[in-house]
N, C-alpha and C positions, 0 to 999 in steps of 0.2 A: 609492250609485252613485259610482263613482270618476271628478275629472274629471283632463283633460291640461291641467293651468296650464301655460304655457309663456310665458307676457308676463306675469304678477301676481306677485304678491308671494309666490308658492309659494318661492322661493329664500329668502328671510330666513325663513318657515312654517317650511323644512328647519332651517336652521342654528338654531333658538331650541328645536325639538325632538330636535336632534341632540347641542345643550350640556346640555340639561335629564336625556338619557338619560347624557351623558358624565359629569355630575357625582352622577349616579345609582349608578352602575359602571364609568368609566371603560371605556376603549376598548374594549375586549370588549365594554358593555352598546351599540355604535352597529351598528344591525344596517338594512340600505338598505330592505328587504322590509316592517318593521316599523314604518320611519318611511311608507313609502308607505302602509301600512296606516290608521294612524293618522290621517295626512293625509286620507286618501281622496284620494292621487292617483296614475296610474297610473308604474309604472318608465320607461317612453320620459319622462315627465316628469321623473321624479326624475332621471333620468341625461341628461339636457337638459340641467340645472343642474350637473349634476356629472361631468360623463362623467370623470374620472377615478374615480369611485365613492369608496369609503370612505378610501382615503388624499386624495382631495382634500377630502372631506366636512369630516374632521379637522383641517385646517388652517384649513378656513373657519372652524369650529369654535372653535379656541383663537385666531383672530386676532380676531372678531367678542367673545368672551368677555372680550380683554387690554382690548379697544379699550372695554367698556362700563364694566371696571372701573376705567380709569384716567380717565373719563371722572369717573364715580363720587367718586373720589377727590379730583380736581383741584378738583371741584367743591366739597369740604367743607374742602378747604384756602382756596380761594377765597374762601368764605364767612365763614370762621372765622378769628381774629387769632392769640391763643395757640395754645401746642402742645397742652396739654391739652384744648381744644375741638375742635380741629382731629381728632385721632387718637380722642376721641370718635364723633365724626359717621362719622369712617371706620368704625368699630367696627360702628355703627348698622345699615349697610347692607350687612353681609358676609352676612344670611341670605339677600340677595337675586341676591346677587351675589359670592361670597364669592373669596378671593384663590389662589392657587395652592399646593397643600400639597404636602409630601413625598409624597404618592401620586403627582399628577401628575407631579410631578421623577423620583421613580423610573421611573412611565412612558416618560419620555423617557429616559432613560439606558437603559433596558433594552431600548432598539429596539420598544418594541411600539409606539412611531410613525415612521413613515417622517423621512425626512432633515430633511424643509422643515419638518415639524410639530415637530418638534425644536428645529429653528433659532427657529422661532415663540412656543414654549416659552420658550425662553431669553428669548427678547427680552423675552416679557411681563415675567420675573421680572425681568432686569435693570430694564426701564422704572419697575415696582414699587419696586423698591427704592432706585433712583435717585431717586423725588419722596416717597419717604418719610423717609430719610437726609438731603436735603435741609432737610426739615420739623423732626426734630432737631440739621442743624447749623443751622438758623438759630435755632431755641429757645437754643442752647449760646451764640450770638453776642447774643442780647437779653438772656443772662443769667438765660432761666426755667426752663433746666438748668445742668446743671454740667458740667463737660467731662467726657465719656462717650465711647467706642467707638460710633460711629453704626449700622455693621452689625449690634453686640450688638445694641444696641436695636431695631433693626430683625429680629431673627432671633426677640427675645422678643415684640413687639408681633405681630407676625404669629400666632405661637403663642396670644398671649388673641383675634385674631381668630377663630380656629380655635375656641378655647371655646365663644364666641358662635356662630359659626354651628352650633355642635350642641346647642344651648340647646336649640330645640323637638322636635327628635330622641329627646333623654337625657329630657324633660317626659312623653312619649310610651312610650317602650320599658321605663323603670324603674319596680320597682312604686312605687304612687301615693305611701306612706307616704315616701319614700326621696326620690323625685322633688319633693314637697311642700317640699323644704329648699331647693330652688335659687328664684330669684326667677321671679317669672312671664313678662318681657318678657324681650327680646334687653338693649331701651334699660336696663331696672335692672342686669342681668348687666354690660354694658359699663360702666356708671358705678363698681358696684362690685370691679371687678376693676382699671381704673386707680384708683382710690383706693387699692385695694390697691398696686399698682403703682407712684404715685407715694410714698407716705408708709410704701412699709414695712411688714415685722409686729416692727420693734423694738421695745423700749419707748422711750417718751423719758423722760430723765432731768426732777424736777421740781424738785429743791431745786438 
């Protein structure tokens, strides 16, 4: 039986099923009929909360999604002193929550979101990239990097997040024999890929 929330918590219900479908298949996969279904709750509710419908949907959407990752974020820089723990932990928590990839950005370039959701877009990545850039210039300034291009770094760290969050994905889809070579956690894939990341596939010289 389907009910009319219209004072509870059915608006965040919406926006947490609305991100979960968005990062499923993006904007195409946010369908209002489908989340009422889901919900079990009726459309006069669902468009209660959203009476702009699906382009307002979508902005609750990528603003609720920037707002938990940066939350996210802040939090494992917070916790954490070096840069190498720090960008760890971020690593950590990208299956749960993971950062913004070229899907999305092309989304937004290609008008398949409205103006504001756009704008919202952007902002996320700049917010992104502005306290991650941060995190390696102040590594650069204690001297536990070297002087570096920050947005590089930043253009490739997001990319090993990307790895990780397809970690359980690629564990699943690929046959077992093939899948069996990658590490079993998100947390081993993330250590081992900044180890790669920090030290290189050089050799180092020993005499």
């Amino acid at each position: 039986m389907k009910s009319d929330l219209r004072t509870t918590d059915t608006k965040e219900r919406v926006i947490a099923e609305a991100l979960r479908l968005y990062q499923l298949g993006g904007y195409s996969y946010l369908n209002m009929d489908h989340i009422a279904r889901t919900l079990k709750i009726t459309r006069p509710a669902l468009y209660f909360h959203f009476p702009g419908g699906k382009d307002q949907l979508i902005i609750e959407v990528i603003k609720s999604w920037g707002e938990e990752v940066i939350k996210q974020v802040e939090t494992a820089i917070r916790e954490n002193e070096d840069v190498r723990t720090r960008l760890k932990h971020i690593m950590y928590g990208v299956t749960l929550l993971p950062l913004p990839d070229d899907k999305e950005i092309a989304q937004a370039q290609l008008c398949h979101l409205n103006q504001q959701a756009q704008e919202q877009m952007h902002l996320f990545i700049i917010s992104i990239n502005r306290i991650i850039t941060g995190v390696i210039e102040e590594g650069i300034c204690k001297g536990e990097l070297r002087q570096v291009d920050p947005n590089i770094v930043f253009i490739s760290f997001t990319g090993l997040c990307h790895q990780v969050e397809k970690l359980p994905v690629i564990r699943q889809l690929l046959p077992q024999e093939f899948a069996n070579k990658f590490p079993d956690t998100v947390e081993e894939l993330a250590d081992k890929l900044l180890e790669l990341w920090f030290e290189g596939i050089i050799a180092r010289c020993t005499t």
